[in-house]
C-alpha positions in Angstrom: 14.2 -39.8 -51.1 15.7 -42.2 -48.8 19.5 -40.5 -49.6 17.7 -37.3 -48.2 17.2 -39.0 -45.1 20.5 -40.5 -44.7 22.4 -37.0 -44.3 19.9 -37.0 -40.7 21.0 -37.3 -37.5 17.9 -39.6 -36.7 16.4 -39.6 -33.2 13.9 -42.4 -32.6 12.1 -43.2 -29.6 9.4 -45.6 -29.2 6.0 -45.8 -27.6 3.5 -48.4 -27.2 0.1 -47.5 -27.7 -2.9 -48.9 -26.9 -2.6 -52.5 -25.8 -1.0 -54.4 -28.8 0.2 -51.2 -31.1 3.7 -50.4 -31.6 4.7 -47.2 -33.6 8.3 -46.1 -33.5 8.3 -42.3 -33.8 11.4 -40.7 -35.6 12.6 -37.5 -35.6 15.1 -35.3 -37.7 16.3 -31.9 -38.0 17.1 -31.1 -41.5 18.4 -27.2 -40.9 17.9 -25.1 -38.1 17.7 -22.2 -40.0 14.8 -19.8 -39.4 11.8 -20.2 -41.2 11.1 -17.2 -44.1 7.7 -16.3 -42.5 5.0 -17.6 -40.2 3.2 -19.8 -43.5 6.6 -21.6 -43.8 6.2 -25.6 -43.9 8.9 -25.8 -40.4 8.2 -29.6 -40.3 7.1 -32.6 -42.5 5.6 -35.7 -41.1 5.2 -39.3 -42.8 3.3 -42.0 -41.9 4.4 -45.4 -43.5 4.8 -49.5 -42.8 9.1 -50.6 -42.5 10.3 -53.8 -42.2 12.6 -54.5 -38.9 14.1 -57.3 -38.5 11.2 -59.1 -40.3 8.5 -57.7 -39.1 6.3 -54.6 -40.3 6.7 -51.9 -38.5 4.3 -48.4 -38.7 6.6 -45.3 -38.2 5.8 -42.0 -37.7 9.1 -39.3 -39.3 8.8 -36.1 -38.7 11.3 -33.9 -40.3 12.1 -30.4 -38.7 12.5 -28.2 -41.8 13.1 -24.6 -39.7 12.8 -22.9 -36.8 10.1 -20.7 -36.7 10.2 -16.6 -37.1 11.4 -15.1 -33.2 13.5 -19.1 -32.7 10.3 -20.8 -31.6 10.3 -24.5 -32.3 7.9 -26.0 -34.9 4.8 -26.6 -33.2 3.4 -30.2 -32.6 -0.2 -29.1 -31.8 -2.7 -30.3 -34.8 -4.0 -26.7 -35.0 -0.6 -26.4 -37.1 -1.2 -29.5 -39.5 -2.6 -29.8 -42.6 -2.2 -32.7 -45.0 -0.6 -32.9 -47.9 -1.7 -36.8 -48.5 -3.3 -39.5 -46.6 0.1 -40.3 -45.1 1.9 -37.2 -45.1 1.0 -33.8 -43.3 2.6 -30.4 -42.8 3.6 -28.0 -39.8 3.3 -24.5 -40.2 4.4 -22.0 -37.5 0.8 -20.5 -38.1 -2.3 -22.2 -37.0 -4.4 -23.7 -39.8 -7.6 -21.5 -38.6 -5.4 -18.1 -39.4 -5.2 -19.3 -43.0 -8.0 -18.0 -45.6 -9.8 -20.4 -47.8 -8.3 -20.6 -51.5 -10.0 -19.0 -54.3 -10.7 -20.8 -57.8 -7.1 -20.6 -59.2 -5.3 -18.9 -56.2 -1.4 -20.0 -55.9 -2.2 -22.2 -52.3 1.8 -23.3 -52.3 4.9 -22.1 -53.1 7.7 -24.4 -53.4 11.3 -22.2 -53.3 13.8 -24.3 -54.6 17.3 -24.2 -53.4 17.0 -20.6 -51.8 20.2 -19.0 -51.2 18.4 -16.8 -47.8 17.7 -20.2 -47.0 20.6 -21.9 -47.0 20.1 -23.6 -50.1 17.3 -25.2 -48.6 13.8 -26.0 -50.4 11.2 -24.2 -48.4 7.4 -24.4 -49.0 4.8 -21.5 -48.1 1.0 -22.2 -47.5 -0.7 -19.2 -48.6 -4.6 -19.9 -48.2 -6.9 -23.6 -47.3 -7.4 -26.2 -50.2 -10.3 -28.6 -49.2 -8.1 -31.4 -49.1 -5.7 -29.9 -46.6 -8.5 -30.7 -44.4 -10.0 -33.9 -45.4 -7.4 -35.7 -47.8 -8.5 -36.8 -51.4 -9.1 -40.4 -51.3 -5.7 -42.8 -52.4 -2.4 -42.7 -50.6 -0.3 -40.6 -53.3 -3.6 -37.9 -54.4 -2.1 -34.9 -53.3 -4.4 -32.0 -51.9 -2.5 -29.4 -54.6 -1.5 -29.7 -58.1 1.2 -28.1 -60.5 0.7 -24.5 -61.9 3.7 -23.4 -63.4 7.3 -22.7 -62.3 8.9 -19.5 -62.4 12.9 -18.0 -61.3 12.1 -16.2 -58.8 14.6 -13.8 -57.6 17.5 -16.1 -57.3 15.8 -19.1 -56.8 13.0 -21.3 -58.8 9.6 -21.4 -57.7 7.1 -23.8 -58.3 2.9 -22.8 -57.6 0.6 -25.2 -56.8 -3.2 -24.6 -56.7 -6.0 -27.0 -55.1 -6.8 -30.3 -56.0 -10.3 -30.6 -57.1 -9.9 -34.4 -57.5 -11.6 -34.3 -60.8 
């Protein structure tokens, strides 16, 4: 995953918060195409611990994915957020309240895997609300959606996800 971040031109900035917190916040564009549609992922953000020179650091990426439909940017409000893990959320160009709550078994994400329309690009679409979008399942690395099935998908593979129970 690192190697995906690499081919970035990073922009980091730092802020102090609060009166002894540091967080460096980074920031990448990884295309600038437009996004496919309103429930596109347009950015990806990661909260983790680095080491710089010697000492831990907490960083905050995000990663710009696309631009959303009409060339608006990605938003940055949390209306637009969902989480994915504990220490990794989503940006939609739609707001989070827009979306319906998933059904038992409902496709809740669609990963499209190197899309030509996309510029080769992976893209994912949120289609409807897992609980854990929300409220994260408990560990670092649960996810809030699990594998379905994959499928070619007119000239592209897609991958479905449906909601996590955490059972």
């Amino acid at each position: 995953m690192l190697s995906l971040y690499t081919t970035f031109c990073l922009l980091a900035t730092t802020a102090v918060i609060g009166a002894n917190a540091e967080i460096v916040y980074e920031e990448a564009d990884r295309s600038t195409s437009e996004c496919v549609s309103q429930k596109t992922v347009c950015a990806d953000i990661s909260t983790f611990n680095k080491t710089v020179n010697g000492k831990r650091q907490a960083t905050e990426r995000r990663v710009n994915n696309c631009v959303c439909p009409g060339g608006v940017q990605c938003p940055r409000s949390e209306e637009h957020m969902i989480y994915d893990t504990k220490k990794h959320r989503m940006v939609m160009c739609q707001r989070v309240a827009d979306l319906r709550k998933c059904t038992t078994g409902q496709t809740a994400e669609e990963i499209h895997m190197k899309d030509p329309m996309f510029s080769l690009f992976s893209y994912t679409n949120v289609n409807c609300l897992c609980p854990a979008h929300e409220d994260p399942l408990p560990g670092i690395f649960a996810r809030s959606v699990v594998y379905q099935k994959q499928e070619f998908h007119v000239n592209h593979l897609m991958r479905r996800y449906t909601c996590n129970t955490g059972a």
